[in-house]
C-alpha positions as CSV (number, residue, x, y, z in Angstrom):
1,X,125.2,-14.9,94.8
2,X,121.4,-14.9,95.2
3,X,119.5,-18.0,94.2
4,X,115.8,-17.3,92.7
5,X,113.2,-19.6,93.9
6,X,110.9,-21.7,91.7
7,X,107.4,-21.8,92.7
8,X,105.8,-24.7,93.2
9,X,103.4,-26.2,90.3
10,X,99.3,-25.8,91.4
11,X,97.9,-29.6,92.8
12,X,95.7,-30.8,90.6
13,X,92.2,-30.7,92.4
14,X,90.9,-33.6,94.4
15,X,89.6,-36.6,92.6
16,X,86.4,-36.2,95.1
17,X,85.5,-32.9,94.1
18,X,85.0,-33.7,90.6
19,X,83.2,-36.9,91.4
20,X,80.8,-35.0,93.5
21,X,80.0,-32.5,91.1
22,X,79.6,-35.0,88.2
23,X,77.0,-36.9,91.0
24,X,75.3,-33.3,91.6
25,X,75.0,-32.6,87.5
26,X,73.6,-36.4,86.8
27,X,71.3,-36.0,89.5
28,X,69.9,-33.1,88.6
29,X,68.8,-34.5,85.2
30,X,67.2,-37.5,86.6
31,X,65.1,-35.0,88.6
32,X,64.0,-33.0,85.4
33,X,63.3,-36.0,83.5
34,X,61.2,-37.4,86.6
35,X,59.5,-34.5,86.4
36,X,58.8,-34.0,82.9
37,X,57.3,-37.5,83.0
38,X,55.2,-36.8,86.0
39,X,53.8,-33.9,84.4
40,X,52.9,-35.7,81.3
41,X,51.2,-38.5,83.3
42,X,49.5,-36.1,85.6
43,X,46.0,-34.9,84.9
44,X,47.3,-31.0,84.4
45,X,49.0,-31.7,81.1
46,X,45.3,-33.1,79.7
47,X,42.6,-31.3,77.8
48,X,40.2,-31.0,80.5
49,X,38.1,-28.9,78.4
50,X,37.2,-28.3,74.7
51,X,35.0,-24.8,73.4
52,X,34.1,-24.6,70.0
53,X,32.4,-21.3,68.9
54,X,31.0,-20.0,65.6
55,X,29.9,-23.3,63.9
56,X,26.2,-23.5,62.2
57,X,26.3,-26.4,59.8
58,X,28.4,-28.9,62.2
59,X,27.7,-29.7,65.6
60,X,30.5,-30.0,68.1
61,X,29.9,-33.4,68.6
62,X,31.0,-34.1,65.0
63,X,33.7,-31.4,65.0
64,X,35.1,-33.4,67.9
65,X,34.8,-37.0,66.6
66,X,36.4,-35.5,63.2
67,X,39.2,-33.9,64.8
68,X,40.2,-35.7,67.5
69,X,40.1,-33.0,70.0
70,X,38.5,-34.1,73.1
71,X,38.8,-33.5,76.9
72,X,41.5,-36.6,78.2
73,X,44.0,-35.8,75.2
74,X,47.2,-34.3,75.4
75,X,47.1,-30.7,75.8
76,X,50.5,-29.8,73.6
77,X,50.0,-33.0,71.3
78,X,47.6,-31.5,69.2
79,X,48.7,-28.6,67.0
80,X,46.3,-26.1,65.2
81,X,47.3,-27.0,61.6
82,X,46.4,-30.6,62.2
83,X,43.0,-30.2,63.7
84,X,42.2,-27.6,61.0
85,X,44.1,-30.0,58.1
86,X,41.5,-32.6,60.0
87,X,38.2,-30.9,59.7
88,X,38.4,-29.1,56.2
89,X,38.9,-32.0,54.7
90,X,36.0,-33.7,56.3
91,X,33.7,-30.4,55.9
92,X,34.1,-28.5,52.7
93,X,32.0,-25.6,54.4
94,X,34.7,-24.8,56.8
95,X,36.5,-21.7,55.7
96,X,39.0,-21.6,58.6
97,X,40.1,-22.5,61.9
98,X,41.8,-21.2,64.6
99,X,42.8,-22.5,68.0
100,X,43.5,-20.8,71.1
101,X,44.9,-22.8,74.3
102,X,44.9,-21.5,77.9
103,X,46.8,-23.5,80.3
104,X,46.0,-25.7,82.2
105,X,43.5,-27.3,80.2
106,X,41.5,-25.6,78.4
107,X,41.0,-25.3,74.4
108,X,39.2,-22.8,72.5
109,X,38.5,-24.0,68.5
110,X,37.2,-20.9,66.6
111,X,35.0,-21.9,63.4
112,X,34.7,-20.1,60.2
113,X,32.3,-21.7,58.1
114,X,31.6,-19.9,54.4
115,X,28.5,-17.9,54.6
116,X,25.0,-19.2,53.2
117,X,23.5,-16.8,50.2
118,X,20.8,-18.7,49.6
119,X,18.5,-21.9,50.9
120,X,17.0,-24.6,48.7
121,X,13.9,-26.7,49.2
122,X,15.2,-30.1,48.3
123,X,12.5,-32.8,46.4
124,X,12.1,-34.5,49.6
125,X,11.5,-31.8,51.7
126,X,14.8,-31.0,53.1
127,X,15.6,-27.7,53.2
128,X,19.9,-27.2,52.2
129,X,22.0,-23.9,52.5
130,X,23.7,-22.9,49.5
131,X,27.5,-21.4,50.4
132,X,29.4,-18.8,49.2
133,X,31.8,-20.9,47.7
134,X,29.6,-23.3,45.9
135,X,28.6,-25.9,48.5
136,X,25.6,-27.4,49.5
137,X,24.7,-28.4,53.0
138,X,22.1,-30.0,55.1
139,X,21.8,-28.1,58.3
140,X,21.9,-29.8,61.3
141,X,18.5,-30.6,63.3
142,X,19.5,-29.1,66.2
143,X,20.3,-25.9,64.8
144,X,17.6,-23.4,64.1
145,X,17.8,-21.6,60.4
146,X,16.4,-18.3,60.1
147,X,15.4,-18.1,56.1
148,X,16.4,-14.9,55.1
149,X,18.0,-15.7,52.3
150,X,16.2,-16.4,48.8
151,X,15.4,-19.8,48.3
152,X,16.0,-21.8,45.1
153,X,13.7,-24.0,43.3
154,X,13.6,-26.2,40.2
155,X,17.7,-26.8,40.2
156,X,17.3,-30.2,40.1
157,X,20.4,-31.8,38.0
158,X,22.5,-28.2,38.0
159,X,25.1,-28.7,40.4
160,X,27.5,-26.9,38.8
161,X,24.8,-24.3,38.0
162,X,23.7,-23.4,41.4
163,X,27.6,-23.6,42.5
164,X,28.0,-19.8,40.2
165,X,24.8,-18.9,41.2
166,X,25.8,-18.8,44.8
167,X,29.5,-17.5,44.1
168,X,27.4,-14.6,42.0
169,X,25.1,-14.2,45.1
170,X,28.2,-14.0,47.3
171,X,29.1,-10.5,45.6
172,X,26.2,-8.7,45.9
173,X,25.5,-6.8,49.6
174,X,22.8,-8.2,51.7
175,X,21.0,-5.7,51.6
176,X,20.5,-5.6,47.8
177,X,19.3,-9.7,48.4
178,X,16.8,-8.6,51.3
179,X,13.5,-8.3,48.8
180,X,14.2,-11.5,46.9
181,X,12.5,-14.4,48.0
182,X,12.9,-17.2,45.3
183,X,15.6,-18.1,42.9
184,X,14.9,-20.2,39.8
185,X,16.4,-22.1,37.0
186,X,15.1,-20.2,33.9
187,X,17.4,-21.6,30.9
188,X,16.5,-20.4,27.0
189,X,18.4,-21.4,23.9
190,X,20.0,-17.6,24.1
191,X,20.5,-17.6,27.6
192,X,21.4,-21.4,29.2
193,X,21.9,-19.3,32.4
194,X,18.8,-17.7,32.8
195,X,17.0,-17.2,36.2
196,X,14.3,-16.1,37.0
197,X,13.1,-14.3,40.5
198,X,10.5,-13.2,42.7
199,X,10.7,-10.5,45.4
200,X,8.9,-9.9,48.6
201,X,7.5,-6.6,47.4
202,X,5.8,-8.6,44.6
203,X,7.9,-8.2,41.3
204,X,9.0,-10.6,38.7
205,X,12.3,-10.3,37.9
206,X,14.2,-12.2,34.7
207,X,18.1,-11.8,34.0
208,X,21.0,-14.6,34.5
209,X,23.7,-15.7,36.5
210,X,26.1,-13.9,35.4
211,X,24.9,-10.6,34.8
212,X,23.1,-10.8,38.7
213,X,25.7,-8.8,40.4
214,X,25.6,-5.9,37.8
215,X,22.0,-6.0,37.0
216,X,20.9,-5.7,40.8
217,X,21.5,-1.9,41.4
218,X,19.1,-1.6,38.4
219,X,16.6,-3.8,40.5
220,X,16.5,-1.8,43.8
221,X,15.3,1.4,41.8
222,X,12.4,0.3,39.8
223,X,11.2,-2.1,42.9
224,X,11.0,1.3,45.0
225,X,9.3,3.5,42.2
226,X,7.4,1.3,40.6
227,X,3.8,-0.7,40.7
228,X,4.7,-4.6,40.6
229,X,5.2,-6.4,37.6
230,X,7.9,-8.1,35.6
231,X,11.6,-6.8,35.1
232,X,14.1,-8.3,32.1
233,X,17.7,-7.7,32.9
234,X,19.4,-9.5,29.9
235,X,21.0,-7.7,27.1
236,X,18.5,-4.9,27.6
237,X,16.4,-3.8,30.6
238,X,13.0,-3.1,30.6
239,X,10.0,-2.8,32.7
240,X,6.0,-3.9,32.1
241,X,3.7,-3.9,35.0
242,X,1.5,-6.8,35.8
243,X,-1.6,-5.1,34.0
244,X,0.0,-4.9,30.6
245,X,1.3,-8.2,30.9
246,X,-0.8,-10.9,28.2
247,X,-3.2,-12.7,30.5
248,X,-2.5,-16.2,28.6
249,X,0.8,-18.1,29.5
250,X,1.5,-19.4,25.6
251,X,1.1,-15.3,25.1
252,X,3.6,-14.4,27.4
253,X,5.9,-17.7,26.6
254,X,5.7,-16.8,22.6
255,X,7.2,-13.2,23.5
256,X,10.0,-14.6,26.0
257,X,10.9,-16.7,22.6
258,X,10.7,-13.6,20.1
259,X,12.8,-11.3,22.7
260,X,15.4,-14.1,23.1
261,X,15.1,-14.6,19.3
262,X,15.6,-10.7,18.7
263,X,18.3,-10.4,21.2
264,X,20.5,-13.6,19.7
265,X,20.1,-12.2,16.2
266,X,21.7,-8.6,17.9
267,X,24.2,-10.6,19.0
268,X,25.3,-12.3,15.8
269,X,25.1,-8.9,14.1
């Protein structure tokens, strides 16, 4: 008779092993977390630098007052949605923003501000840019304005007005604007919108706000085939050149009344 033989149960592994490697483990988290912290207090993990490109109606100093984004902050403690949430709120005119880091250090801030349409000669001087989306801003001094966009006179009191007016502008190409030099407040009885506008080439040119962007193909072709004079865009178009015009203001104000008288009583019909 053959007895089997039982194997002998595995040792349970040396209480010094485990210690050791429990040691190793906590160790190696102190060291992470010593480094983390060292990073953080170090001068690497600090905006050392700041770029903003593309602003015209802000200067960086104020962008960087408003949104807190200046060389000594944290480089990862500022995110992209709070600088922008920052700045649009102080500065209507900006459109968007977009931020762009590069380690170590260094933060580019792009700015997209709405575009001007138009500038307008304030009663003290000043001169503001009118925006595509309505607002009205005083450029900054150090900041050089090229005025190639029509200005706007007499819109004292018609804020909400000259906020269509440049919305209307807005939709029209630039290079259907590039003749018109003046923009003004024009109202009549028929037409509380009216403008009326003067060109570089020397016309005269009355329609309203809202009928601009449809009425301004119609513009370009008598302007390049015709002698200067005055243009009506309203209900109807027509065309008189400045020699048939009445020489006598109250002349030509008493026909501006019997055309908008003719025109409202077309309408009612």
């Amino acid at each position: 008779m053959h007895l089997r033989s039982i194997p002998p149960l595995p040792g349970k592994p040396p209480k010094k092993k485990r210690a050791a490697a429990k040691l190793i483990c906590l160790l190696s988290i102190l060291c992470i977390v010593l480094l983390v912290v060292l990073f953080f207090r170090s001068p690497i993990s600090k905006v050392t630098e700041v770029r903003w490109i593309g602003e015209h109606f802000v200067t960086k100093a104020e962008l960087g007052e408003v949104s807190g984004l200046k060389p000594g902050e944290p480089f990862f403690g500022t995110s992209e949605a709070t600088v922008s949430a920052r700045i649009q709120d102080k500065f209507p005119y900006v459109k968007s923003v977009k931020m762009v880091k590069h380690f170590p250090g260094v933060v580019e801030v792009y700015v997209h501000e709405y575009a001007a349409v138009a500038y307008e000669l304030s009663a003290d001087g000043q001169i503001l840019a009118c925006l595509e989306n309505g607002t009205v801003v005083k450029p900054s001094a150090e900041l050089k304005t090229v005025m190639e966009k029509p200005v706007l006179t007499k819109w004292d009191g018609q804020a909400e007005m000259r906020g269509q007016l440049s919305q209307q502008l807005a939709k029209i190409p630039k290079g259907l604007l590039a003749d018109i030099s003046e923009i003004s407040f024009y109202p009549s009885p028929s037409y509380p919108d009216r403008i009326k506008m003067y060109t570089r080439s020397g016309f005269e040119v009355v329609t309203t706000v809202t009928a601009l962007p449809d009425k301004i193909t119609y513009l370009s072709g008598v302007v390049e085939t015709q002698e200067p004079g005055r243009i009506t865009m309203l209900k109807a178009d027509s065309y008189i050149p400045y020699s048939s015009l009445p020489e006598e203001p109250d002349e030509i104000g008493a026909v501006e009344e019997q055309t908008d008288a003719n025109e409202q009583e077309v309408e009612k019909k």
